[in-house]
C-alpha positions in Angstrom: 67.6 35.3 147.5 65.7 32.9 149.0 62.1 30.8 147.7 59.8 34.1 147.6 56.2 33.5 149.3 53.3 35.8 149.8 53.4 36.8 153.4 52.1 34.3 155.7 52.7 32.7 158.9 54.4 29.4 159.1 51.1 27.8 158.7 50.4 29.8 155.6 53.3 28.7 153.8 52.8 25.4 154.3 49.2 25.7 152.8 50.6 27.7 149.8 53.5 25.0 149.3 50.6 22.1 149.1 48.4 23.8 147.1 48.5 21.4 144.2 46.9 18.9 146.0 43.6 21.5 146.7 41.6 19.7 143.8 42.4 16.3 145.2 41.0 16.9 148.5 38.0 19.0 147.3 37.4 15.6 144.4 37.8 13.2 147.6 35.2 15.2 149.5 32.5 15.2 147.2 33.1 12.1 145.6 33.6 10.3 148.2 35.9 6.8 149.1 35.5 3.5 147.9 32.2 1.7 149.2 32.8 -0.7 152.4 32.7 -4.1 151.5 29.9 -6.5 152.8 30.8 -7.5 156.3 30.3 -11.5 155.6 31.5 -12.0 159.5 27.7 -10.6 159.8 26.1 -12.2 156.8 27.7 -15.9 156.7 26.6 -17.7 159.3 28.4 -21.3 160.0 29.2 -23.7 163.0 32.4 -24.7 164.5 32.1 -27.9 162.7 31.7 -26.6 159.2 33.8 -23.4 159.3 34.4 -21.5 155.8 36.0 -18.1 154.7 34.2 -15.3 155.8 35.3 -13.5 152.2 33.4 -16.2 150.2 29.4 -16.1 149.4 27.9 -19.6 148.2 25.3 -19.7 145.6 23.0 -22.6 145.2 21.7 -22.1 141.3 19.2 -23.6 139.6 20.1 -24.2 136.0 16.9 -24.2 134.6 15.8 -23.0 131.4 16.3 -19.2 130.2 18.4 -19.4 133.7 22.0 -21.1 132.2 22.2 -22.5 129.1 25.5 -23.3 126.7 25.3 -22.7 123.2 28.0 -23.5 121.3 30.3 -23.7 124.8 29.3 -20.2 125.3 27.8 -19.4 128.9 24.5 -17.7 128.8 21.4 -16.8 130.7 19.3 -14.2 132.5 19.8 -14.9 135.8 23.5 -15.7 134.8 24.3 -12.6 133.3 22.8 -10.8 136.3 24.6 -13.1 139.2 28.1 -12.9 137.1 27.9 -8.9 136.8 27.3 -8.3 140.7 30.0 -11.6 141.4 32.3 -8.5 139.9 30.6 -6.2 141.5 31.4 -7.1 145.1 34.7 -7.8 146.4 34.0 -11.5 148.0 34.6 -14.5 146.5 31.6 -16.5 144.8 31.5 -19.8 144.7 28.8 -21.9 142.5 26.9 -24.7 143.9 24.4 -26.0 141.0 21.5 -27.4 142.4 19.0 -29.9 140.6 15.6 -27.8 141.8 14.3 -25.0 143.5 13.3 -26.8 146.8 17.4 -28.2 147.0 18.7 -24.7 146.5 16.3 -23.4 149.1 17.3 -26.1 151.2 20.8 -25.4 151.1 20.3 -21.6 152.0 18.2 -23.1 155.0 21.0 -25.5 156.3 23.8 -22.9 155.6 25.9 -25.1 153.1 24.9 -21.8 150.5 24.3 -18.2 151.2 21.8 -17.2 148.3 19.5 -19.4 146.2 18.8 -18.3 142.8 17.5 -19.6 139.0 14.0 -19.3 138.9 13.0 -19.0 142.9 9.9 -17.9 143.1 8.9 -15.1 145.7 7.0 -16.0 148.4 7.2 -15.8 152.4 9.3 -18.7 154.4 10.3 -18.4 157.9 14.2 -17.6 158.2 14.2 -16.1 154.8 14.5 -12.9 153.1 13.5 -12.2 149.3 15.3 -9.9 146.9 13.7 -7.6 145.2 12.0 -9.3 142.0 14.7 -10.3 139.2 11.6 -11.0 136.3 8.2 -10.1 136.8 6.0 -12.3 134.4 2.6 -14.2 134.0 2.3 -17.6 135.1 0.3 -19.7 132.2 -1.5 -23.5 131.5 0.3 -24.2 128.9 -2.7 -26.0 127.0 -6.2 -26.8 128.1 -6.6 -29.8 131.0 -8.3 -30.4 134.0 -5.5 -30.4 136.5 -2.7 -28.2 136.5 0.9 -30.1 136.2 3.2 -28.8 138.4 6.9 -29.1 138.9 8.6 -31.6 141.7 10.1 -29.9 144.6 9.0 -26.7 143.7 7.5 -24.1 146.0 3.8 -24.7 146.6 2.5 -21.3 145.6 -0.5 -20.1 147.7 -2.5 -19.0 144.2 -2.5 -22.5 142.9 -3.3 -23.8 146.3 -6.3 -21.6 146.5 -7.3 -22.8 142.6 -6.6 -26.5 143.5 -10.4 -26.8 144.4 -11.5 -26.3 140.9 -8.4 -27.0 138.8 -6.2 -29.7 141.4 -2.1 -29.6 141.3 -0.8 -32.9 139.7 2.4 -32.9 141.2 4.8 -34.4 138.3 7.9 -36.0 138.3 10.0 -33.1 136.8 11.8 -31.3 138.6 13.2 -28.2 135.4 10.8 -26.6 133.4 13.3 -27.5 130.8 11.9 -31.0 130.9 8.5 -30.9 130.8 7.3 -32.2 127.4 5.7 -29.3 125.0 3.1 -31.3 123.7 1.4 -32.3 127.5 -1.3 -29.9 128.4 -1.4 -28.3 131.9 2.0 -27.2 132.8 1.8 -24.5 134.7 4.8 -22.4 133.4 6.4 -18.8 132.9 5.2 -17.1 129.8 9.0 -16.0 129.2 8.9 -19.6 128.0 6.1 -19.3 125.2 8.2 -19.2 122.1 10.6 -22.4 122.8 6.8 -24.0 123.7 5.3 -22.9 120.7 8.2 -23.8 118.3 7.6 -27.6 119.7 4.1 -28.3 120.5 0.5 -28.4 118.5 -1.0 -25.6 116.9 -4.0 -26.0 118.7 -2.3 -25.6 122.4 -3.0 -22.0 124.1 -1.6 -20.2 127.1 -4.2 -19.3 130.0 -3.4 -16.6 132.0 -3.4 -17.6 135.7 -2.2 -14.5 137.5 1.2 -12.2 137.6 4.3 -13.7 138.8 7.8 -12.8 140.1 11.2 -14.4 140.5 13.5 -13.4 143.0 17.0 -14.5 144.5 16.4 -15.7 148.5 18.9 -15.6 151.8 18.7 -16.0 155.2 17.0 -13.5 157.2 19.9 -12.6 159.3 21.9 -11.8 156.3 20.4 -9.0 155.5 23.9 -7.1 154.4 24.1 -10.3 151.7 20.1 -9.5 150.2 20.8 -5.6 150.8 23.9 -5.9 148.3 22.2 -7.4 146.2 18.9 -5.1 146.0 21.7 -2.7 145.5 22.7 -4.1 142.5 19.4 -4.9 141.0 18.9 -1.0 141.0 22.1 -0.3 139.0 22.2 0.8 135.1 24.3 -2.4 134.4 21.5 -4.1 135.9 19.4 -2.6 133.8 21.0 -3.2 130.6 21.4 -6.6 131.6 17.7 -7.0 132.1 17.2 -4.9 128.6 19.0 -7.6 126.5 17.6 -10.6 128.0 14.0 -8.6 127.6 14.3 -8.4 124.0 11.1 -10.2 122.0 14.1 -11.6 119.5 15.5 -13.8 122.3 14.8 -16.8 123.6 16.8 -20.2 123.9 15.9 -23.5 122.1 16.0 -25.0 125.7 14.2 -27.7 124.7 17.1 -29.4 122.5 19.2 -31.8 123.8 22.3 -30.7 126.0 25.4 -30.5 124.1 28.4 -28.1 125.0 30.7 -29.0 122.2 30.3 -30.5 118.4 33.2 -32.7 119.5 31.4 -34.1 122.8 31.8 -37.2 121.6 36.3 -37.2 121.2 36.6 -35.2 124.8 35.1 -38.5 126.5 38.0 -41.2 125.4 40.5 -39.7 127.7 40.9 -41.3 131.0 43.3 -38.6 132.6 41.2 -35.6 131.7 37.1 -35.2 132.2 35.3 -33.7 129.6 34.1 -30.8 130.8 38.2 -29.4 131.5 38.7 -30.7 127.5 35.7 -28.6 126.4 36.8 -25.5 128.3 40.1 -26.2 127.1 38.8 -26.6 123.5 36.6 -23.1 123.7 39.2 -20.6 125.5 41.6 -22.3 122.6 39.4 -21.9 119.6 36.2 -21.4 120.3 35.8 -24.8 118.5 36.9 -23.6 115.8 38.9 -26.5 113.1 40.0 -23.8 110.8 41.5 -20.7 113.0 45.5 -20.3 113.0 46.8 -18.0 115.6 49.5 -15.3 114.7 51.9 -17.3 116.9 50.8 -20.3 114.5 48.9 -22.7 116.5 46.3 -24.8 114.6 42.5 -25.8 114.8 40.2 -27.0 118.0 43.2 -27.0 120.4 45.4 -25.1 118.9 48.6 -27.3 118.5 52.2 -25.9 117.2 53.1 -27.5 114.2 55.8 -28.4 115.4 54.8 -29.4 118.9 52.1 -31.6 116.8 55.5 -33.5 114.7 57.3 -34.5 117.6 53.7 -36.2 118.8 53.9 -37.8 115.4 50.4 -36.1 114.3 51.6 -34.4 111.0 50.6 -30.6 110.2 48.4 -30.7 107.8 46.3 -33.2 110.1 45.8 -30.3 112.8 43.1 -29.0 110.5 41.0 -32.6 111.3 39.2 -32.1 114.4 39.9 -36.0 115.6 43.4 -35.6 115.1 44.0 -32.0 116.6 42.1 -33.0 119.7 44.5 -36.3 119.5 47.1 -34.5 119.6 45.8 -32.1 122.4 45.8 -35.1 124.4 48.9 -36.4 123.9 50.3 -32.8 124.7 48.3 -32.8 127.7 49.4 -36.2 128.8 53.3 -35.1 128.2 52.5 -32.0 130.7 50.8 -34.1 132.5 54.2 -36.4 133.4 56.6 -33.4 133.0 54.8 -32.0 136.4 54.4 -35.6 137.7 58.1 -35.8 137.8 58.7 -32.6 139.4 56.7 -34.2 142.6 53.4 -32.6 142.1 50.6 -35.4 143.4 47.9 -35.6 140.4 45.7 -34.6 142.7 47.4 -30.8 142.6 48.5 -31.1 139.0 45.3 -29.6 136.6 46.2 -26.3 137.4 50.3 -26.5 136.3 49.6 -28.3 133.5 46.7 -26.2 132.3 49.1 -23.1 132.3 51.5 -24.8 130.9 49.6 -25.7 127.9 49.3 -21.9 127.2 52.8 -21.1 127.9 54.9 -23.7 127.8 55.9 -25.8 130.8 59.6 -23.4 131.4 57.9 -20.4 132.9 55.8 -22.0 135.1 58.6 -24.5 136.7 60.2 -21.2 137.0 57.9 -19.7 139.0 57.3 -22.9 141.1 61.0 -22.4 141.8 60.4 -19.1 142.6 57.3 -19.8 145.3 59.9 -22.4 146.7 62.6 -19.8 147.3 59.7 -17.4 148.9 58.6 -20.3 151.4 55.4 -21.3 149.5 54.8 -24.8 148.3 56.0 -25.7 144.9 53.8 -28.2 144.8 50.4 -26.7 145.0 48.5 -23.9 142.9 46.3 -22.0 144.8 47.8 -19.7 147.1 51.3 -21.3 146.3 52.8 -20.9 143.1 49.6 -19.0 141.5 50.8 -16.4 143.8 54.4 -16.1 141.7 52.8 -16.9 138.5 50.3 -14.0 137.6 51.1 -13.6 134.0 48.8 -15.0 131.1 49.4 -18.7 131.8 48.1 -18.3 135.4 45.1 -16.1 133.8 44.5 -19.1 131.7 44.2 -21.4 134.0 41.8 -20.1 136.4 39.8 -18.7 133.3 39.8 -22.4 131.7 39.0 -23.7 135.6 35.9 -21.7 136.1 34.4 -22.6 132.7 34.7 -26.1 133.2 33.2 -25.9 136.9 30.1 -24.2 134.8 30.1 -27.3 132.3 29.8 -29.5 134.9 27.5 -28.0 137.0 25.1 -27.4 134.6 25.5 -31.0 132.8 25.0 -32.8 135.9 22.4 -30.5 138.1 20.1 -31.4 135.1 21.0 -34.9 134.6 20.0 -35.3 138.9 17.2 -33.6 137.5 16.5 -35.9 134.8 16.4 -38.6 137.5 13.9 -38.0 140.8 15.2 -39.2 143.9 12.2 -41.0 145.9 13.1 -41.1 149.1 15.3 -37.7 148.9 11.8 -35.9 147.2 10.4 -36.8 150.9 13.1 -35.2 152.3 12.4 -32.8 150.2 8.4 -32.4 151.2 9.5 -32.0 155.2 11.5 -28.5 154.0 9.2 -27.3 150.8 6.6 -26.6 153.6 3.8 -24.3 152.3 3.2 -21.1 154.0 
């Protein structure tokens, strides 16, 4: 006999024979697709001249104080935290742009060479630009009695200090991070979310005067509303939320007022001419998180992270992998081997960071094999991104974008501060023409 079916038309079977896939539909319909991503045709706005991918969103950010910070190599921060969760949360690209002050990363948004300035932006109305919704609502404090009230370089001119400036006048200072300012000079107009770091460095007798409630925001064009939509979007959320929940917490606050150091080996990652410091140190943490004393269950030892034997045949002895100075030595000289292994497989040094840093993880076999393979596919085996990276997507690929993006933070954040350290005369007049007061 044949298949037995209630009886039904033709159209009736073929509903009863697809009725498995009832719940499916009736799941789709109420829970809906995927979310649309951001249309960045619409939000990113560049000329003929300077013409970038429509898929990537440019952040100019501030690494200011409580903003970024690197303790112990590890990345942390309020706004940080918040800007890295909803980088995952969208499906564009994000690229960092560290900017030395408020003013510059405002500037940047302005000119279009970034799409969203953030790290401490204060919000207040300019022409062409569109606030989030707040990211910290705080009160802005003198930190210390005084007759004038310091303020930062190329910093917003708030109109509430403008309107006080009559009875207590703006002394425009030379800083440009609130991380610099020194704790023990009185009248720094500041964020109260500083008051502990203050308090651990300064007088007894200094007090914080209330001077009114404050917010900080992130800031985009106006015509990209989809960009400042997305992210109001995300503000909202629960992991925004629980983001905002830690950072909140009375217990935490940063020593900001330290001086910067990303490694306790700062000082051996400098010596090598090949390799900047900032790729050693991110080397150094995703290895071992600095650690001299960890051994891997595939055997590699201390700060780098070295083979034993690997170490021998760079005539650094075993037990000397437990010595900082020599592990990192012999890091070195194992990164200057990959370095000529990929040198002689015609990669220009200019293209080379990447194949050598996933060779370092993996060894340098798997990854000639999968330049081979981007070869025999038509892609260049001679560059990374978009080339072999697109054959090599196990953990040596992973490695090397993960060790990449860490050391673009190092140096970002080392060297938006340093600029910051160091006040640019005639660029603070350039400055003045754009930090325009409404």
């Amino acid at each position: 006999m044949g298949q037995r079916y209630p009886h039904f038309t033709d159209l009736g079977r073929m509903l009863w024979r697809w009725k498995w896939s009832y719940p499916f539909v009736l799941a789709a319909l109420f829970v809906g697709s995927p979310s649309e991503p951001l249309d960045l045709v619409n939000t990113a706005q560049w000329d003929q001249a300077d013409r970038r991918d429509n898929g990537t969103v440019r952040i100019a950010f501030v690494p200011d104080a409580g903003c970024l910070d690197v303790v112990e190599g590890k990345l942390q921060g309020y706004e940080y935290a918040l800007l890295e969760a909803w980088e995952e949360a969208i499906p564009q690209k994000v690229e960092w742009l560290f900017a030395r002050s408020a003013s510059e990363a405002l500037a940047w948004v302005e000119v279009g060479r970034a799409d969203l300035a953030a790290g401490n932006i204060p919000s207040f109305t300019r022409e062409g630009l569109r606030t989030s919704q707040p990211v910290r609502v705080f009160q802005w404090i003198q930190w210390g009695a005084s007759d004038s009230l310091r303020y930062l370089n190329e910093y917003p001119k708030l109109a509430p200090f403008l309107r006080q400036s009559d009875s207590l006048p703006l002394a425009i200072e030379s800083t440009t991070m609130w991380r610099h300012i020194p704790a023990n000079e009185a009248g720094w107009v500041v964020p109260d979310v500083y008051l502990p770091a203050l308090k651990a460095h300064s007088q007894p007798s200094f007090r914080a005067v209330p001077l009114g409630e404050g917010t900080f925001c992130w800031m985009g064009r106006t015509k990209d509303s989809l960009l400042i939509e997305s992210v109001d979007a995300f503000l909202a959320s629960k992991r925004a939320r629980r983001i905002q929940g830690f950072y909140g917490r009375d217990s935490y606050h940063d020593d900001w007022l330290k001086p910067i150091e990303l490694s306790p080996f700062d000082a051996y990652f400098t010596d090598s001419e090949r390799f900047d410091r900032y790729t050693l140190t991110a080397l150094a943490y995703v290895e071992s998180r600095f650690r001299s004393d960890i051994v891997s269950p595939a055997g590699a030892v201390g700060v780098m992270q070295l083979i034993p034997n690997t170490a021998s045949r760079l005539g650094i002895e075993p037990h000397q992998l437990y010595e900082p100075k020599r592990n990192i030595q012999a890091g070195l000289k194992y990164l200057r081997f990959l370095d000529q292994y990929w040198k002689q497989r015609g990669v220009p040094a200019e293209n080379r960071l990447p194949f050598i840093l996933a060779s370092y993880n993996t060894g340098p076999t798997p990854i000639a094999r999968a330049a081979d393979q981007a070869a025999k596919k038509g892609w260049d085996p001679t560059f990374w991104t978009g080339h072999v990276d697109q054959v090599a997507k196990g953990p040596g690929a992973h490695y090397a974008r993960k060790t990449l993006r860490l050391a673009t933070f190092y140096r970002g954040y080392v060297e938006a501060i340093r600029r910051a350290e160091a006040p640019d005369p005639a660029r603070n007049q350039w400055m003045a023409v754009l930090d325009r007061p409404s």
